[in-house]
C-alpha positions as CSV (number, residue, x, y, z in Angstrom):
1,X,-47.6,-42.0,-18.8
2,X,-47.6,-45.7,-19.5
3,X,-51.1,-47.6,-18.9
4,X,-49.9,-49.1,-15.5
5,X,-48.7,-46.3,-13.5
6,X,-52.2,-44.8,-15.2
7,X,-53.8,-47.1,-12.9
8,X,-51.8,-47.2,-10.2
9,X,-52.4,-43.5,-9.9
10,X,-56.2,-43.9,-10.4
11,X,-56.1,-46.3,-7.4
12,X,-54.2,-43.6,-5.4
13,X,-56.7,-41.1,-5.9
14,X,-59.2,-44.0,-5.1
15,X,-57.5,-44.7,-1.9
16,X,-57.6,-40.7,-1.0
17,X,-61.5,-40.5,-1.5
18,X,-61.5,-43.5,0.9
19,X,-59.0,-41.9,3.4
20,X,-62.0,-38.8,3.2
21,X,-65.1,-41.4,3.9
22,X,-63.8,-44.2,6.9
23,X,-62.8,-41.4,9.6
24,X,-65.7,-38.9,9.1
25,X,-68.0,-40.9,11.5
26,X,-65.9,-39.4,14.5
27,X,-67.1,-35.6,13.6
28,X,-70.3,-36.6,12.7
29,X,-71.6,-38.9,15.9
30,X,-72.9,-35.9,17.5
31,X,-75.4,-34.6,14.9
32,X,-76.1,-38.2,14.1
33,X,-77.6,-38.7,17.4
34,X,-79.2,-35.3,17.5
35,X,-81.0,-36.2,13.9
36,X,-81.8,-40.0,15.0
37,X,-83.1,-38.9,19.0
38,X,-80.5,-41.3,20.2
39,X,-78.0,-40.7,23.6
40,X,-74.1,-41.3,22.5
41,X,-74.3,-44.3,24.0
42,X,-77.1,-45.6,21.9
43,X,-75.5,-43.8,18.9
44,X,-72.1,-45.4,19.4
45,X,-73.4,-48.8,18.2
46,X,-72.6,-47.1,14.6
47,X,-68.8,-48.0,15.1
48,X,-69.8,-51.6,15.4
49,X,-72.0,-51.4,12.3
50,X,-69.1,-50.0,10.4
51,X,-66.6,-52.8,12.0
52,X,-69.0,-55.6,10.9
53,X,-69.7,-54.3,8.0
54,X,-66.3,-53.8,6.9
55,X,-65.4,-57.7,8.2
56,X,-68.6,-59.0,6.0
57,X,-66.9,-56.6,3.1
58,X,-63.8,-58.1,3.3
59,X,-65.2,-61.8,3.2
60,X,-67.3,-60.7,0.3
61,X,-64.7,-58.7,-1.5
62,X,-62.1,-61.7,-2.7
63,X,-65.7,-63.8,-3.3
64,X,-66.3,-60.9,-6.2
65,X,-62.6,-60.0,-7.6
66,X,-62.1,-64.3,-8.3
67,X,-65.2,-63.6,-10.5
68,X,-65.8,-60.2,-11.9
69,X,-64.1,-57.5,-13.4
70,X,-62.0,-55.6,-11.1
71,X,-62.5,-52.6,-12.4
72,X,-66.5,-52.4,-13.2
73,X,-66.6,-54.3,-9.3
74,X,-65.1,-50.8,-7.8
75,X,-67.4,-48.4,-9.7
76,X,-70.3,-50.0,-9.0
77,X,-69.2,-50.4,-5.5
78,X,-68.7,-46.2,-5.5
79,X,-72.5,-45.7,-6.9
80,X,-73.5,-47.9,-3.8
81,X,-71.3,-45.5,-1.4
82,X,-72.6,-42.3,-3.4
83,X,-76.3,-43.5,-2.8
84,X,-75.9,-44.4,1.1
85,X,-74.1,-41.1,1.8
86,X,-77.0,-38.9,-0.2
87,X,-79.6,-41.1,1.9
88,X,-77.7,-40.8,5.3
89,X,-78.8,-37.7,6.3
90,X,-82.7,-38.6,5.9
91,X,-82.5,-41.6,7.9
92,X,-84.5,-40.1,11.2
93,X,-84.5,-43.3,13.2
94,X,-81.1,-45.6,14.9
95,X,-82.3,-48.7,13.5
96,X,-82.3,-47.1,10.0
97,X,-78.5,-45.1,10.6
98,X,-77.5,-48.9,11.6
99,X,-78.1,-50.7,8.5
100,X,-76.9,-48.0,6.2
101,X,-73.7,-47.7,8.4
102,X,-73.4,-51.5,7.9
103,X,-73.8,-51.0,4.5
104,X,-71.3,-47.9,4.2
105,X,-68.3,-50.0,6.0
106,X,-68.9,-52.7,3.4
107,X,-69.1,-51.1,0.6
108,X,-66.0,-49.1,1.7
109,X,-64.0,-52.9,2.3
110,X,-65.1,-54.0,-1.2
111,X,-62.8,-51.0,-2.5
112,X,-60.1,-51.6,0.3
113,X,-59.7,-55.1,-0.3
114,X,-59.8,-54.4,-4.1
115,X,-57.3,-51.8,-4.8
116,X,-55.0,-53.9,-2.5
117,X,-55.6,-56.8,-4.8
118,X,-55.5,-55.1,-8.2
119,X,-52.2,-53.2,-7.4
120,X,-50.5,-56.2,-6.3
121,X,-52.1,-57.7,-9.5
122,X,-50.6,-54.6,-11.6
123,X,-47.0,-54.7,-9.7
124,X,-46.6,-58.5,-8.8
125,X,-43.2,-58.5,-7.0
126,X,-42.3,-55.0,-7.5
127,X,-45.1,-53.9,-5.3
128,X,-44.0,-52.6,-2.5
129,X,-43.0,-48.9,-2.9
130,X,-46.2,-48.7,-5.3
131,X,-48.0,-50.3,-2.1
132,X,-46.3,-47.8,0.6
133,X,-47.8,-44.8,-1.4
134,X,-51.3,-46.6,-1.9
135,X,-51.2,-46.3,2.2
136,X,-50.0,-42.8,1.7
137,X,-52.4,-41.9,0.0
138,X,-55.2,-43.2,2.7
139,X,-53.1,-40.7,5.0
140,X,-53.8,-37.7,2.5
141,X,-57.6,-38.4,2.5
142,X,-57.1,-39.0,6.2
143,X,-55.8,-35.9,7.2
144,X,-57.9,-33.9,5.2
145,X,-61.0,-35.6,6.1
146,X,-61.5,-34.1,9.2
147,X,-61.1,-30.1,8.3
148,X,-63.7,-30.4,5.3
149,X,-66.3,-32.7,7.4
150,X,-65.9,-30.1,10.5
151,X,-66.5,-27.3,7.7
152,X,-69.5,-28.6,6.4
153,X,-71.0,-28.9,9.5
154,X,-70.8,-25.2,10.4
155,X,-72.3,-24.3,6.5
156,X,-75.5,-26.3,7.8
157,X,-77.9,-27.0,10.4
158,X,-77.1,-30.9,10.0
159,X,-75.2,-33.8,8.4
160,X,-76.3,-32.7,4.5
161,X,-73.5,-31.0,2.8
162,X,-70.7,-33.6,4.8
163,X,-72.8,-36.6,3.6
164,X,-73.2,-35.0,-0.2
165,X,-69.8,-34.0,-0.3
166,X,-68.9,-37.8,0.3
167,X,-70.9,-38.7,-2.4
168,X,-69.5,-36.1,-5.2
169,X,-66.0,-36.9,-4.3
170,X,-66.5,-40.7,-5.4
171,X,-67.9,-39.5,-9.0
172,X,-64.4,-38.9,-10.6
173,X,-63.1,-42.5,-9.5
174,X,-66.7,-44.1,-10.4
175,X,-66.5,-42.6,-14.3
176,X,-62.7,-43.5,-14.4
177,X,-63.0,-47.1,-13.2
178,X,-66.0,-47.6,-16.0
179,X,-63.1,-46.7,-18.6
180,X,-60.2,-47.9,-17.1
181,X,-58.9,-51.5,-18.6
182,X,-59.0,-53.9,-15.1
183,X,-56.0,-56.2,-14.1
184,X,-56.1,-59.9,-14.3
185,X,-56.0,-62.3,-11.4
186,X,-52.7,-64.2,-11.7
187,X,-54.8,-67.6,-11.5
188,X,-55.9,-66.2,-14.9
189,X,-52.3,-65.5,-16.2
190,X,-50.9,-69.1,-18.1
191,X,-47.3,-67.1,-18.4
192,X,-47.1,-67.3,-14.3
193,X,-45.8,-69.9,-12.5
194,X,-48.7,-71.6,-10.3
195,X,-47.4,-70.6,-6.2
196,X,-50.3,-71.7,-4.1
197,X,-50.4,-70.7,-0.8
198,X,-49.7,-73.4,1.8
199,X,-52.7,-73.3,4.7
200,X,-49.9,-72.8,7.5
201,X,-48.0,-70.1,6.0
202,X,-51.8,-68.4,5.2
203,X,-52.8,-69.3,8.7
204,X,-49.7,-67.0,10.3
205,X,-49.8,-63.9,7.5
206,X,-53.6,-63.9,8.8
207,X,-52.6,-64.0,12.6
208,X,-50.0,-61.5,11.7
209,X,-52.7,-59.2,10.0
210,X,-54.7,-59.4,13.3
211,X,-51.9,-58.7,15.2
212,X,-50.4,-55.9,13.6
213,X,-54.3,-54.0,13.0
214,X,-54.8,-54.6,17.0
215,X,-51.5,-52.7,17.7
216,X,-52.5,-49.7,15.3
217,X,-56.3,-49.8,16.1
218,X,-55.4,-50.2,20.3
219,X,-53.0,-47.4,20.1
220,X,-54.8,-45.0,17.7
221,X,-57.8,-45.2,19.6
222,X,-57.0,-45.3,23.0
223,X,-53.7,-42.6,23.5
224,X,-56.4,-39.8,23.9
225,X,-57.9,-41.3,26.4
226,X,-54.5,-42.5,28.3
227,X,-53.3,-39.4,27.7
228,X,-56.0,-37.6,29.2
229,X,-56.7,-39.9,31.7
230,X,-52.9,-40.9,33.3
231,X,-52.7,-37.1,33.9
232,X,-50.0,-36.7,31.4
233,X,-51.7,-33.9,29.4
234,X,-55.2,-32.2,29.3
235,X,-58.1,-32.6,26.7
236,X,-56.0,-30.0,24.1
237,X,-52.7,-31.3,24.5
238,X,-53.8,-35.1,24.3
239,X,-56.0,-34.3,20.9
240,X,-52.1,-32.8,19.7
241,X,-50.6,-36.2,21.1
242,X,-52.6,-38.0,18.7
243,X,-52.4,-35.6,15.8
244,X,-49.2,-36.4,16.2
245,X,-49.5,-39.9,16.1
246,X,-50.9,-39.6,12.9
247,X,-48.2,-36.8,11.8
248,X,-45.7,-39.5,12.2
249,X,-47.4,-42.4,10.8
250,X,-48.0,-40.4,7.4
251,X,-44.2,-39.3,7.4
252,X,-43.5,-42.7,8.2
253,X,-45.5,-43.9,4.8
254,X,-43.9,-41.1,2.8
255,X,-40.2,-42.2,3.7
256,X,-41.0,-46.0,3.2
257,X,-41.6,-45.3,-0.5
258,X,-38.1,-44.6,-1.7
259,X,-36.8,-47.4,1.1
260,X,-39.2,-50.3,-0.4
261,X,-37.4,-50.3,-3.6
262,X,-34.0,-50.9,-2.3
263,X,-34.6,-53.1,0.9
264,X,-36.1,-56.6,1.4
265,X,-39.9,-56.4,3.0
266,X,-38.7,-59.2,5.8
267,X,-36.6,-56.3,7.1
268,X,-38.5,-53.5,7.1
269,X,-40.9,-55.2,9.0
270,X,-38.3,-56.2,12.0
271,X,-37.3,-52.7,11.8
272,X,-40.9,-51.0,11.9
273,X,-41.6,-53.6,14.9
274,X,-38.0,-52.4,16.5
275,X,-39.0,-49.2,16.6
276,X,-42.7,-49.4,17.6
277,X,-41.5,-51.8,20.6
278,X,-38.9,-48.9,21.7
279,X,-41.3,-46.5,21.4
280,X,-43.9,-48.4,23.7
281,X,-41.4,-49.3,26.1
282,X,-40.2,-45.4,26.5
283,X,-43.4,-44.3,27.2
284,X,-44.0,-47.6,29.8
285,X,-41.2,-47.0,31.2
286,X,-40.5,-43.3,32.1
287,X,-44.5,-42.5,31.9
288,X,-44.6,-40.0,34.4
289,X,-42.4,-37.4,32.3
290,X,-44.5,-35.7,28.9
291,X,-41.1,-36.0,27.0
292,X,-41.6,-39.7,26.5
293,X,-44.9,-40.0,26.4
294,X,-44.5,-37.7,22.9
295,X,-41.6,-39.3,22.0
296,X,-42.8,-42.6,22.1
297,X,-45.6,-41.8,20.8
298,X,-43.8,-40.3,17.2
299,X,-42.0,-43.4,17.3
300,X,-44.7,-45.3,17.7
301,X,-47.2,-43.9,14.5
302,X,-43.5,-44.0,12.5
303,X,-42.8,-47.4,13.4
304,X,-46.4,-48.7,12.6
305,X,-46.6,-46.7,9.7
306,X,-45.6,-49.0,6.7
307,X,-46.1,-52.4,8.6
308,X,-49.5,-53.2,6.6
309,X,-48.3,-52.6,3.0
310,X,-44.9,-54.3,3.3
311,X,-46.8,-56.9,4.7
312,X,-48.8,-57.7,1.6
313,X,-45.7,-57.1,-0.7
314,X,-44.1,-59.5,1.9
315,X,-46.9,-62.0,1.3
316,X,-46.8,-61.5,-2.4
317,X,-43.3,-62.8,-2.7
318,X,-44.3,-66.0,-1.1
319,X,-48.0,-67.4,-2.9
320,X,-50.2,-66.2,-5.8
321,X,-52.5,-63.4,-4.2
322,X,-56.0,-63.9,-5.4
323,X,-58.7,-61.6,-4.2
324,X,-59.9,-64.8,-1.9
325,X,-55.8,-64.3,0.0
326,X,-56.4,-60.7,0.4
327,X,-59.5,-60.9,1.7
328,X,-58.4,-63.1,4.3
329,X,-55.9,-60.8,6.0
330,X,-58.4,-58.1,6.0
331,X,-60.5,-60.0,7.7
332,X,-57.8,-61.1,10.4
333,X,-56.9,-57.2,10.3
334,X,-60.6,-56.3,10.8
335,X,-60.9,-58.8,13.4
336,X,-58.2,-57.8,15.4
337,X,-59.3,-54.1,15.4
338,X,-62.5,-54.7,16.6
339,X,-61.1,-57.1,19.7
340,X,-58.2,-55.5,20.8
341,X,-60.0,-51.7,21.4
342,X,-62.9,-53.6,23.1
343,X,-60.8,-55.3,25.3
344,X,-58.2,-52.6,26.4
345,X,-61.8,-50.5,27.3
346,X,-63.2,-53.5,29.3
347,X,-59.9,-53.2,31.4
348,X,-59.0,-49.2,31.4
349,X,-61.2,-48.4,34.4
350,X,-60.1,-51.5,36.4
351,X,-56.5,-51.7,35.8
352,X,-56.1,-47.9,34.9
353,X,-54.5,-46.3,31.9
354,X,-51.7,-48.2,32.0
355,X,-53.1,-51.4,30.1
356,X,-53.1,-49.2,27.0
357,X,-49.1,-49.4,26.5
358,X,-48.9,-52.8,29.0
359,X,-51.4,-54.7,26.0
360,X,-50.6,-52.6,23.0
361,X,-46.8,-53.5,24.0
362,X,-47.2,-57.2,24.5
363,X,-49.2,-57.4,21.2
364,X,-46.3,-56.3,19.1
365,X,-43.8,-58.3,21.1
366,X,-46.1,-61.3,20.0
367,X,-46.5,-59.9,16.5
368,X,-42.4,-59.6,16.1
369,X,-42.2,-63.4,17.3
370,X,-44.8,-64.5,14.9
371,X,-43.2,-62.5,12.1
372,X,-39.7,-64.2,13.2
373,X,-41.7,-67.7,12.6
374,X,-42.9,-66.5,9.2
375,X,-39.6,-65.5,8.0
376,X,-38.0,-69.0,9.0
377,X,-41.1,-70.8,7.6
378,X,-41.0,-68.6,4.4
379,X,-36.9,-69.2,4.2
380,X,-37.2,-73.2,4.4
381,X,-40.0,-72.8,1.7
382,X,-37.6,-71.0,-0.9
383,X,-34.1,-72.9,-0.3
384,X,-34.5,-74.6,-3.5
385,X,-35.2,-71.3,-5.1
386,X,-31.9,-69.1,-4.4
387,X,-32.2,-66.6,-6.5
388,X,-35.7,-65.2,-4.7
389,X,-35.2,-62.4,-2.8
390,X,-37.5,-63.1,0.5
């Protein structure tokens, strides 16, 4: 195996450990607030330590790949994870589960933001299907998360063996990345032609980023809930609604792989909005019949499914990525995902379960406009360049 798709697969398996670590705060909530004293509602502020820390992360993450190693920068960032996963489980107060939590979510964006980087680094304009399996690879951890967390907690009498597993799991990456030759930043590389990235067209990929991570974050979160709540299925069959969510937004990863190497990012991107749009508007439309509300659902997670990596291979063919870009649209992304959830639960009891699909709807409407705008602004920026495919 040649020493590139060496470390492309070593950020895969990177990508799985972090699929394993972001969703496990779900499952564990419950004993958290058990082991700290704390109600759920006092325990819940964990979620907004994780979101802030993951938006101060994302900041800091492009700040350290300009100026460090890339490679070192993620194994040091895993001993920091490793060490606030073995301490998790002794923290006995809420103050104390806070700061480590803000800690965990940005450590776990310094390693986001940073295998997005290097691999575009690694891949330059052939990125995309290499990027599509990154995300897949989030999935795999993703899915599996959930069935070894929920079977550590019934080996113990607390948090201890799901915290220590999430600490052995990042030893393999940790000793690989110490090894492992690290990319260079394209700002390093005199061979490259110099594309800096014009503040308007940055300006709109980071709107777009929010945009897009609203839709996912809105709809991921909240179909349980509407689900539950609009009468369309009880608490079994609405936890299945959004398994399959997730069913169809991992499929939808897998089958963008082989279609990323063969068709322009622009258009994939219409098409994944296309479908997310008809999805939402099925399920709007005819929501007092299941049948839709399922269907539109699949279509949904397979619509939204390879939006974020084709939009970084997207944004590749159009300015130099430096760890600084990147970190910008995760921090639109992280933005977005923290406003839009709040705001859909500010209005659910008011306006009913209904505001789920009537914002999550309008947000990708808005998000295919913008995108429209960015491929016009991205085609008058490359007429004098006909041979780039855009």
């Amino acid at each position: 195996m040649s020493p590139k798709l060496t470390t492309t697969f070593s950020y895969y398996l990177l990508f799985i450990v972090l699929g394993i670590l972001l969703p496990s705060l779900g499952l564990l909530l419950p004993s958290l607030a058990e082991q700290s004293g704390s109600s759920i509602k006092q325990i819940s502020l964990l979620f907004s330590a994780a979101s802030l820390g993951r938006l101060s992360g994302a900041l800091l993450a492009g700040r350290l790949l300009d100026r460090m190693r890339g490679h070192p920068l993620m194994a040091v960032t895993l001993i920091f994870i490793a060490g606030i996963a073995i301490l998790m489980p002794f923290a006995p107060f809420l103050w104390l589960l806070i700061g480590l939590y803000f800690a965990f979510g940005l450590t776990q964006a310094i390693i986001d933001v940073g295998a997005n980087t290097l691999i575009i680094w690694i891949h330059k304009d052939k990125v995309a299907p290499f990027m599509n399996a990154l995300h897949l690879s989030f999935g795999i951890g993703a899915f599996i998360s959930p069935l070894i967390i929920s079977r550590a907690l019934d080996i113990s009498n607390g948090t201890e063996w799901a915290y220590w597993f999430m600490a052995v799991v990042t030893l393999p990456s940790m000793i690989w990345f110490f090894r492992l030759p690290s990319p260079s930043s394209p700002e390093k590389d005199k061979t490259l032609e110099p594309r800096p990235a014009p503040p308007y067209l940055l300006i709109l990929l980071v709107l777009f980023f929010g945009f897009y991570v609203s839709a996912e974050a809105g709809f991921s979160g909240w179909i349980y809930s509407y689900a539950l709540k609009s009468g369309i299925a009880d608490a079994k069959n609405a936890a299945y609604l959004t398994s399959a969510f997730f069913a169809a937004y991992t499929f939808g990863r897998l089958i963008a792989i082989p279609i990323a190497t063969r068709v322009a990012p622009k258009l994939i991107l219409v098409v994944d909005f296309i479908i997310s749009i008809i999805g939402l508007s099925l399920m709007l439309i005819f929501r007092e019949i299941p049948a839709f509300t399922w269907l539109g659902t699949l279509l949904a997670g397979f619509g939204m499914a390879s939006i974020f990596p084709t939009a970084l291979a997207f944004a590749e063919k159009r300015m130099m990525v430096t760890g600084r870009i990147t970190s910008f649209f995760f921090v639109g992304g992280s933005l977005g995902g923290i406003l839009t959830p709040w705001l859909i639960g500010q209005l659910f009891e008011s306006i009913g379960p209904i505001v789920v699909l009537i914002v999550i709807l309008s947000i990708c409407v808005m998000a295919l406009a913008l995108l429209a705008l960015l491929i016009l602004t991205a085609s008058s920026q490359t007429q004098a360049k006909p041979n780039t495919h855009v």
